[in-house]
C-alpha positions as CSV (number, residue, x, y, z in Angstrom):
1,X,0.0,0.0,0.0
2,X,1.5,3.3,-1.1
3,X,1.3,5.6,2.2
4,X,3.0,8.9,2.8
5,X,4.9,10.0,6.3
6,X,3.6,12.4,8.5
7,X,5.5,13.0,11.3
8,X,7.9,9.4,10.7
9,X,4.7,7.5,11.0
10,X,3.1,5.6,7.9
11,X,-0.1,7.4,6.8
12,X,-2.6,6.0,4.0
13,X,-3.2,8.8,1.5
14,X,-7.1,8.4,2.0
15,X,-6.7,9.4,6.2
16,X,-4.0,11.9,5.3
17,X,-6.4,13.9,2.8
18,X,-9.7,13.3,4.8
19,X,-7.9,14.7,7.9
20,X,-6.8,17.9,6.0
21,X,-10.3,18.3,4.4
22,X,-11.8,18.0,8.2
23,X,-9.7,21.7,8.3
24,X,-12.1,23.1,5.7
25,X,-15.8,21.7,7.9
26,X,-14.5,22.7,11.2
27,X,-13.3,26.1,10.0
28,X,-16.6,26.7,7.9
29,X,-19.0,25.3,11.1
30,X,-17.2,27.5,13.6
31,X,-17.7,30.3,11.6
32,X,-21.6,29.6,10.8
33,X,-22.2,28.9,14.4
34,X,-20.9,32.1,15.3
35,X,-23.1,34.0,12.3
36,X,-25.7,32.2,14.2
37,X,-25.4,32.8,18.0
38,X,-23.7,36.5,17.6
39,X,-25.7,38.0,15.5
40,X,-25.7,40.6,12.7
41,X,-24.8,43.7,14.6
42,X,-20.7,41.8,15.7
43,X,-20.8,38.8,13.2
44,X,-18.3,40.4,11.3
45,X,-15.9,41.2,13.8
46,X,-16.0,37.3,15.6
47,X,-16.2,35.9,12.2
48,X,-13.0,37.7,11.4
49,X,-10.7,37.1,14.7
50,X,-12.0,33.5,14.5
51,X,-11.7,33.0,10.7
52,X,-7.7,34.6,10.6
53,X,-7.0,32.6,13.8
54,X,-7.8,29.5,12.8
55,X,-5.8,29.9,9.4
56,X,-2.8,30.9,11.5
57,X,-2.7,28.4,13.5
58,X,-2.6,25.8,10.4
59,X,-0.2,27.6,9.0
60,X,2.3,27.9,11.8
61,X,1.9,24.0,12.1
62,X,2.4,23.2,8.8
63,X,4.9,25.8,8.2
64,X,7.5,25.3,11.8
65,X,6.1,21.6,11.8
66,X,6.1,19.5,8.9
67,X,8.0,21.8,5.8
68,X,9.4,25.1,6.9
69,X,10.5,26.4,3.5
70,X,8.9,24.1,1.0
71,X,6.0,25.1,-1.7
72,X,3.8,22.1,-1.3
73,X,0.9,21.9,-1.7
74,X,-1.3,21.2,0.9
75,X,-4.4,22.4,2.8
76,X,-3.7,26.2,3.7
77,X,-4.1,27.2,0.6
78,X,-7.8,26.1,0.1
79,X,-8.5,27.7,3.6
80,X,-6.9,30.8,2.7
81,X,-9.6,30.8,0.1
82,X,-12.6,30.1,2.8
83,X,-11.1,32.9,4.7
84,X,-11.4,34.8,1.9
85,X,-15.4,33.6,1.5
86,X,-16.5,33.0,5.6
87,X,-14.9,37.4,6.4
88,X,-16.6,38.7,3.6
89,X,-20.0,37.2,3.7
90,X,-19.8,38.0,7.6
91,X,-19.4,41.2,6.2
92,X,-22.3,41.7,3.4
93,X,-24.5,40.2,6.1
94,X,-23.9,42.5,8.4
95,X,-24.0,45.4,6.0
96,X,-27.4,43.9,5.0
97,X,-28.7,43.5,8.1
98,X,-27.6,45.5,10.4
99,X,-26.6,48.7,9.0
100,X,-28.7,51.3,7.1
101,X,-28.5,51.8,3.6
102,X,-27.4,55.4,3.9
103,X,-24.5,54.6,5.3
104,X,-23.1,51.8,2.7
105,X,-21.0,52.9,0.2
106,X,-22.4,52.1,-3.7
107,X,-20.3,48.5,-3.3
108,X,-21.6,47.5,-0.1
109,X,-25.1,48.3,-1.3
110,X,-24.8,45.9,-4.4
111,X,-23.2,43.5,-2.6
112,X,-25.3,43.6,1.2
113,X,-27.1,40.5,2.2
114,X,-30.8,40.7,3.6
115,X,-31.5,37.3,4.9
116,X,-29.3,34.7,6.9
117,X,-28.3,31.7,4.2
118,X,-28.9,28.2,5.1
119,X,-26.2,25.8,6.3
120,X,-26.2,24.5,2.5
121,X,-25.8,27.6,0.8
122,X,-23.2,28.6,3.5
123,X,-21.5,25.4,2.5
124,X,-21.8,25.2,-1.1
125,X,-20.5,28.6,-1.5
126,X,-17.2,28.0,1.1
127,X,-16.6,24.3,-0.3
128,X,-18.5,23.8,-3.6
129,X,-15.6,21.9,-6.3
130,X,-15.4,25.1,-8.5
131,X,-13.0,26.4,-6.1
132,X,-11.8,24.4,-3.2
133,X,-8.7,24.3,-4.1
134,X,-7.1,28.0,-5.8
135,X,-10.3,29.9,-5.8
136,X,-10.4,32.3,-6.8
137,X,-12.6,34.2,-4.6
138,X,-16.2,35.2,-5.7
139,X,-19.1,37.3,-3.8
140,X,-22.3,35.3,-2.6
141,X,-24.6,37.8,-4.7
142,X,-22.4,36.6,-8.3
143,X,-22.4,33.0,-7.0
144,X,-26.0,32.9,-6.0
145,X,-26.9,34.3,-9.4
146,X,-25.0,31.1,-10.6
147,X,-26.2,28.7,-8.9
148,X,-30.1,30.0,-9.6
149,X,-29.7,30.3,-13.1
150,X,-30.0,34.1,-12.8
151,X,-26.5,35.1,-13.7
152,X,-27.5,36.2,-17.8
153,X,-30.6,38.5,-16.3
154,X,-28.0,40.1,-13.7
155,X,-24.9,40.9,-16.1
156,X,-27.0,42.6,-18.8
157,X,-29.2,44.0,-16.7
158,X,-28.1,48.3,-16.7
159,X,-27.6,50.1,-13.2
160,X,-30.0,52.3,-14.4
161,X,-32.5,49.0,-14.7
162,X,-32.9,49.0,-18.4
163,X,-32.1,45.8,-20.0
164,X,-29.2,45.3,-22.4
165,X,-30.4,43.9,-25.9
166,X,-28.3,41.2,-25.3
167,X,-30.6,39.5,-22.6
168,X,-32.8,38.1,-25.6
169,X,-29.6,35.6,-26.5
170,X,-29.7,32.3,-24.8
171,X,-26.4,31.9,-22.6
172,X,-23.5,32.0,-24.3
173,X,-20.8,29.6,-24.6
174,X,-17.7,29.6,-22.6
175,X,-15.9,27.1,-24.6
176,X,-13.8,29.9,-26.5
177,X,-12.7,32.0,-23.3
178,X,-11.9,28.9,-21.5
179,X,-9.7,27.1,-24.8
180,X,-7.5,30.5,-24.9
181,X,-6.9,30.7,-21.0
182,X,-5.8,26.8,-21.3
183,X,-3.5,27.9,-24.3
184,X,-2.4,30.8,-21.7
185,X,-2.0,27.9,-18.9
186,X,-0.1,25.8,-21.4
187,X,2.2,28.5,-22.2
188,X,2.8,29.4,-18.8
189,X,3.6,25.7,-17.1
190,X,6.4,25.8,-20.3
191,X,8.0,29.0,-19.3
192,X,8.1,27.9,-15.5
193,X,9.6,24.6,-16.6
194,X,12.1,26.0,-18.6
195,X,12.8,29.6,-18.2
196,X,12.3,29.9,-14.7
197,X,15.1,27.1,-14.4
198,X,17.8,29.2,-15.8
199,X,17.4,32.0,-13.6
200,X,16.7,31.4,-10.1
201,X,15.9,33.8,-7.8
202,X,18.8,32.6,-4.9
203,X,21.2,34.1,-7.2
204,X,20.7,37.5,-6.5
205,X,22.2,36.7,-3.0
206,X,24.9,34.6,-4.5
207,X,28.1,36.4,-3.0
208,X,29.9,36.0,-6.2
209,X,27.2,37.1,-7.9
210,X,27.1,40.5,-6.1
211,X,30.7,41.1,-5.7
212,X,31.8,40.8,-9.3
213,X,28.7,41.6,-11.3
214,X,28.2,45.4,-12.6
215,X,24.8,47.1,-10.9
216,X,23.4,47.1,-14.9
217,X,23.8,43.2,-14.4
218,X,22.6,43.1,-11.3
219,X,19.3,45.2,-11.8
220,X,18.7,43.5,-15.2
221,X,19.1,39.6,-13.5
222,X,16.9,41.1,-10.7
223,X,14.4,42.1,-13.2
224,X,14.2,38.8,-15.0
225,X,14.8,36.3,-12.4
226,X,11.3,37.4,-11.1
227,X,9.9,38.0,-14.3
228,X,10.5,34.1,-14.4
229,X,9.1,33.7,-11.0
230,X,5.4,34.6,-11.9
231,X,4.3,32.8,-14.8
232,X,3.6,29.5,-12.1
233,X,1.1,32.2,-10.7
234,X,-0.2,32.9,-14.0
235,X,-0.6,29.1,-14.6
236,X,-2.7,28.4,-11.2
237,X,-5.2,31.5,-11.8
238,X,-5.6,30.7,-15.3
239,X,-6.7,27.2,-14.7
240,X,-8.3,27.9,-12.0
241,X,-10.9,30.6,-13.8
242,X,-10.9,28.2,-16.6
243,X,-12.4,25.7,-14.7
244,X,-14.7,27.7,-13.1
245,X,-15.8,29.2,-16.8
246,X,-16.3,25.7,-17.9
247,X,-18.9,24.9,-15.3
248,X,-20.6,27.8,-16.3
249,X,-19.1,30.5,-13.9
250,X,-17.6,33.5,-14.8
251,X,-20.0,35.3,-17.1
252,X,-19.9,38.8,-17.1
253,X,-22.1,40.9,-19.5
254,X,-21.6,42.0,-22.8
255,X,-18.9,44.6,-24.1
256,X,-20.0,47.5,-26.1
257,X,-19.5,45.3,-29.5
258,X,-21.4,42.7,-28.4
259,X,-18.9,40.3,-27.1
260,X,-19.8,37.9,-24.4
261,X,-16.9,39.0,-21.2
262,X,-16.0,35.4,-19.3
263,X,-13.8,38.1,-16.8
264,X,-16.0,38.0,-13.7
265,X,-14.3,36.3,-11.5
266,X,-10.4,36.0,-13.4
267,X,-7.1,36.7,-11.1
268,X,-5.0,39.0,-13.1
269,X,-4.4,41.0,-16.6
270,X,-1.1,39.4,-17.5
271,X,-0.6,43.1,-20.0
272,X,-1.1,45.4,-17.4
273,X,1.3,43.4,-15.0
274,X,4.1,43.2,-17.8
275,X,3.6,46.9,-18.5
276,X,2.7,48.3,-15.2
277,X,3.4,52.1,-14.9
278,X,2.7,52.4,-11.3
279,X,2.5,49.9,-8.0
280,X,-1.2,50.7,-8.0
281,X,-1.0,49.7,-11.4
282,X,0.5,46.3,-10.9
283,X,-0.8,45.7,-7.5
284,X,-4.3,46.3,-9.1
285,X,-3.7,43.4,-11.9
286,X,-2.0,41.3,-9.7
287,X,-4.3,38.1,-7.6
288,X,-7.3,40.8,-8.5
289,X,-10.5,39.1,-6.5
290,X,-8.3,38.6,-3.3
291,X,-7.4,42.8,-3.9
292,X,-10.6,43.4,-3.9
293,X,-11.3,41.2,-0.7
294,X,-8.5,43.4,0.6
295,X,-10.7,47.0,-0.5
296,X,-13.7,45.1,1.1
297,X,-13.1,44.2,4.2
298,X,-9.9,46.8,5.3
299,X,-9.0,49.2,2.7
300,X,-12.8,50.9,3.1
301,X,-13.4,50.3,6.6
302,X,-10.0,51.3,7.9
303,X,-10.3,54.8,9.5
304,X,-6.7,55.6,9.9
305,X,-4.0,54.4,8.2
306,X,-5.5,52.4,5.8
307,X,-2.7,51.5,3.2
308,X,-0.6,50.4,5.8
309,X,-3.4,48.1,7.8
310,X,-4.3,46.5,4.0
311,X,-0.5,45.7,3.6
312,X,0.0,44.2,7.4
313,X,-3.5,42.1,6.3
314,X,-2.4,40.9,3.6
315,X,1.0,39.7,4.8
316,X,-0.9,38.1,7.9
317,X,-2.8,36.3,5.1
318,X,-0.5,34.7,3.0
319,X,1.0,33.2,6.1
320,X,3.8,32.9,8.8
321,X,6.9,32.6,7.1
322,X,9.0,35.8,7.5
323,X,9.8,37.0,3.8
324,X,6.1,37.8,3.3
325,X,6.0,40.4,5.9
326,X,9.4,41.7,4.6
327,X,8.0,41.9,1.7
328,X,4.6,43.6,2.2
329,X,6.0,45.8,5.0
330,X,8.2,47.0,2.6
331,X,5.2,47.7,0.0
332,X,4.0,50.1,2.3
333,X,6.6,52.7,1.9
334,X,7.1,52.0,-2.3
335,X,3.4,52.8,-2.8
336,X,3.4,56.0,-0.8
337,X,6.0,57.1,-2.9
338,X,5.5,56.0,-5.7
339,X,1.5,57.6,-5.3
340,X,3.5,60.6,-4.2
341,X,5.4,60.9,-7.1
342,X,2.4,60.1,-9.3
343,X,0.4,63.1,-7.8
344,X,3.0,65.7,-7.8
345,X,4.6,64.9,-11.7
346,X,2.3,63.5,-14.1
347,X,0.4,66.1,-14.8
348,X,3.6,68.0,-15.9
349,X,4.2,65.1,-18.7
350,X,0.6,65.1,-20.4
351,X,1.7,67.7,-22.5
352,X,2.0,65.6,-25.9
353,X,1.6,62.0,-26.6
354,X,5.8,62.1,-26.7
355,X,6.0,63.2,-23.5
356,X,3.4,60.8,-22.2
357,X,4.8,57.9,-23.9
358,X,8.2,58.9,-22.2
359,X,6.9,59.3,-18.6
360,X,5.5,55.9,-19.4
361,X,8.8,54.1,-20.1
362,X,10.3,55.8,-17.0
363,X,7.5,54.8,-14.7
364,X,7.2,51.3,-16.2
365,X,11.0,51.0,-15.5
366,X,10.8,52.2,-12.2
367,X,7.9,50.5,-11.3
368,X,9.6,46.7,-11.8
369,X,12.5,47.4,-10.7
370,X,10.7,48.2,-7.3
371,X,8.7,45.5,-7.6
372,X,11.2,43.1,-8.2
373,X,13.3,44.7,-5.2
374,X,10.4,44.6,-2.9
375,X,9.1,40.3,-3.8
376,X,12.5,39.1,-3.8
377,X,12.0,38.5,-0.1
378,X,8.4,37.0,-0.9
379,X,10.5,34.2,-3.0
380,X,13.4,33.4,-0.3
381,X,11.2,33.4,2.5
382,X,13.8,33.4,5.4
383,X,15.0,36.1,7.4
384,X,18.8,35.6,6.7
385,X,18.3,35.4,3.3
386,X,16.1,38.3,2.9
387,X,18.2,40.4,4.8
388,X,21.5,39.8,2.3
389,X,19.8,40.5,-0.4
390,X,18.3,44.2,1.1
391,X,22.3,44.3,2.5
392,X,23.2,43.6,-0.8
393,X,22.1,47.0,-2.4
394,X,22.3,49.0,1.0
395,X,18.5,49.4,1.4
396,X,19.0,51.9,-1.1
397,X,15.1,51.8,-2.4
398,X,13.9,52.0,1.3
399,X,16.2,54.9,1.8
400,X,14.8,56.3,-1.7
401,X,11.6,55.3,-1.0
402,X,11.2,57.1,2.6
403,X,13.0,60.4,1.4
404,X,10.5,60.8,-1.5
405,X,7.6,60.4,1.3
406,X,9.7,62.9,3.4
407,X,10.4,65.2,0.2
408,X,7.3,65.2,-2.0
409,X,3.7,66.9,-0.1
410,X,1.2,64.2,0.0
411,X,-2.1,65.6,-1.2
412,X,-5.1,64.7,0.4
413,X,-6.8,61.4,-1.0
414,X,-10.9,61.2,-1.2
415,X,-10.9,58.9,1.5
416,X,-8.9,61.0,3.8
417,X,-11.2,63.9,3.4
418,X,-13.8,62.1,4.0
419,X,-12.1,60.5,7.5
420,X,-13.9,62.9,10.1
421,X,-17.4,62.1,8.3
422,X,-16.5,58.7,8.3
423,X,-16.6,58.6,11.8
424,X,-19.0,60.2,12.6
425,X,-21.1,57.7,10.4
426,X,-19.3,55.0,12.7
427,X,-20.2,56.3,15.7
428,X,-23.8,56.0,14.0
429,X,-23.8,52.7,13.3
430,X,-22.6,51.8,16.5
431,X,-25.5,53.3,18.5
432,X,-27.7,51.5,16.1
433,X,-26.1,48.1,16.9
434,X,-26.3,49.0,21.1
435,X,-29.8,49.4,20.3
436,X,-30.7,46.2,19.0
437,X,-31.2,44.0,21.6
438,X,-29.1,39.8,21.0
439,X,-32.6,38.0,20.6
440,X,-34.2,40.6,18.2
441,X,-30.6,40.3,16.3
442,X,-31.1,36.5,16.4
443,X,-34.5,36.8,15.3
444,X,-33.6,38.8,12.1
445,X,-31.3,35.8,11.1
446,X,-34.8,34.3,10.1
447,X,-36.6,36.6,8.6
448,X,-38.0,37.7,4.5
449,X,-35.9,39.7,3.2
450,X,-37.2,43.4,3.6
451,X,-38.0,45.5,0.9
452,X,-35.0,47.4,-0.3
């Protein structure tokens, strides 16, 4: 009998996968229990705490445990996923049902919940076999839609409530979108077994390496070895929204020619991360449902300091090994500078198409070499290692980095403007929810939904 080791003892495959599957029930029932005894008004918060808890706690035992620096895969990854699903229905729920309309922003509205869903819709949508494995992640409104039949109706249906001539088609097909992003898959598995190979990320800490090679060499290898890194990336989210496509997921409306969009739920916009001109730029391309879960459930309830509390969230996320903080700490300073520079020079350079293609090059330039700088830690995971490399070229974008934050005047975003009558709209809410009382919370959890 073919078994696998887990700790030196003999497992059978069937034990070893049932017991990492339990992971995904007891994670998903704890949650749904709490939905249920908590109530509207905090679900969101307990859901949360609980939700994040329980994934670190896999994650430091499989992590300081079992593999401490290998890619496996095993079951973290799915339940990174269910995080992603059990925090952000907690929170349409409770937008739903526990705050008033006024106070949602246009987002929260569309996606609010107004009743309590059964165990089996709670379960479907956590650990139905579109996406147990690398999402990606999906609202409950888009998958409800799905799973009803309702999903045509919705997409060409106008904000304004006019219907798109399109509705009068029967559903289209997704075999086409889901043949080119298995070409795309195919493509990318062949660069990452090949390619990726020949340059290997390690090397920019190889001491050879960095004591003989010229900085041209050494920004151009940096460049490229993660260049190389991502197409594995590309592979997973391609397949993974082809599979989902293929099932009949992922429909998204019509484009203004007529042309049936299967982008709903897909990951990333391989272009726009090639030719990024900005970190927003690429950060907005890059794993795009789980930025958006991100702007969900942090970036637009954060009152203060919300880039930075997104970044420390995120790094929490993708677990306990310390390159990913390294990595996403460091984010934090190379997107305030690089929105600094953005706000106090572009304007100057949309003069003439010339000019704006030039200011393009620039920022794409600058753009992956500060990607590449700030992911390299992402790759070696390790403290040591990710220390050389920083070592290696004297923190200088940190030092860069922090002196254009010191240099440049930050102008005033929308959302900080808006910080004082946020608040206020907090403290709101929060009156509200002392109000209700925890049975007539509880009570609500079974309710019609009320007219909106």
């Amino acid at each position: 009998m073919i078994c696998i080791m887990a700790r030196g003892v003999p497992v059978s495959p069937r034990i070893h996968c049932t017991r990492y599957a339990l992971h995904f029930v007891v994670q998903s029932g704890i949650s749904y229990y709490i939905m249920i005894i908590v109530g509207a008004g905090n679900m969101q918060k307990f859901c949360f705490v609980i939700a994040f808890g329980y994934l670190t706690l896999c994650q430091v035992s499989r992590v300081y445990l079992f593999d401490y620096g290998q890619y496996s895969a095993d079951f973290t990854g799915p339940m990174m996923i269910i995080t992603q699903k059990i925090t952000s229905l907690a929170f349409e729920i409770h937008d739903g049902m526990a705050r008033k309309e006024e106070h949602l922003t246009p987002v929260q509205k569309s996606l609010a919940i107004r009743t309590m869903p059964s165990l089996l819709e709670y379960l479907s949508y956590n650990c139905n076999f579109m996406g147990i494995l690398a999402g990606p992640l999906y609202t409950y409104k888009d998958y409800t839609a799905f799973i009803e039949g309702r999903t045509l109706h919705v997409k060409c249906t106008e904000v304004n409530g006019k219907v798109n001539g399109q509705c009068g088609k029967s559903e289209p097909s997704p075999v086409v979108p889901v043949l080119c992003k298995l070409l795309v898959c195919g493509i990318a598995l062949s660069f990452h077994l090949t390619v990726t190979k020949a340059f290997p990320v390690e090397y920019n800490i190889d001491e050879t390496f960095v004591t003989t090679a010229s900085l041209i060499s050494r920004v151009l290898y940096l460049y490229f070895s993660l260049l190389a890194a991502r197409p594995k990336y590309y592979f997973a989210w391609n397949l993974a929204d082809a599979i989902n496509n293929a099932a009949g997921f992922g429909f998204n409306g019509y484009d203004e020619k007529g042309n049936a969009r299967w982008d709903l739920i897909s990951n990333l916009n391989i272009v726009n991360i090639e030719f990024a001109t900005s970190f927003k730029m690429f950060i907005d391309n890059w794993n795009i449902q789980t930025a958006l879960w991100f702007k969900r459930v942090c970036y637009d309830r954060c009152l203060y300091y919300p880039t930075a509390a997104t970044f420390v969230l995120s790094a929490m996320w993708h677990g306990v090994y310390p390159g990913y903080y390294m990595t996403f700490l460091t984010g934090i300073p190379m997107t305030l500078a690089a929105r600094a520079i953005r706000n106090n020079f572009r304007s100057y350079f949309l003069k003439s198409p010339a000019v704006k293609l030039l200011y393009d090059v620039i920022t794409w330039i600058a753009t992956m070499i500060a990607i590449s700088y700030t992911v390299v830690p992402f790759v070696l995971l390790s403290v040591e290692s990710s220390l050389k490399f920083y070592r290696s070229w004297y923190y200088g974008l940190h030092i860069v980095a922090l002196l254009v934050i010191l240099a440049l005047p930050m102008k005033p975003r929308k959302k900080e403007n808006e910080q004082n009558h946020s608040k206020q709209k907090w403290k709101e809410v929060d009156n509200v929810l002392t109000m209700n009382s925890h049975s007539a919370t509880n009570n609500n959890l079974n309710q019609i939904p009320r007219p909106s």
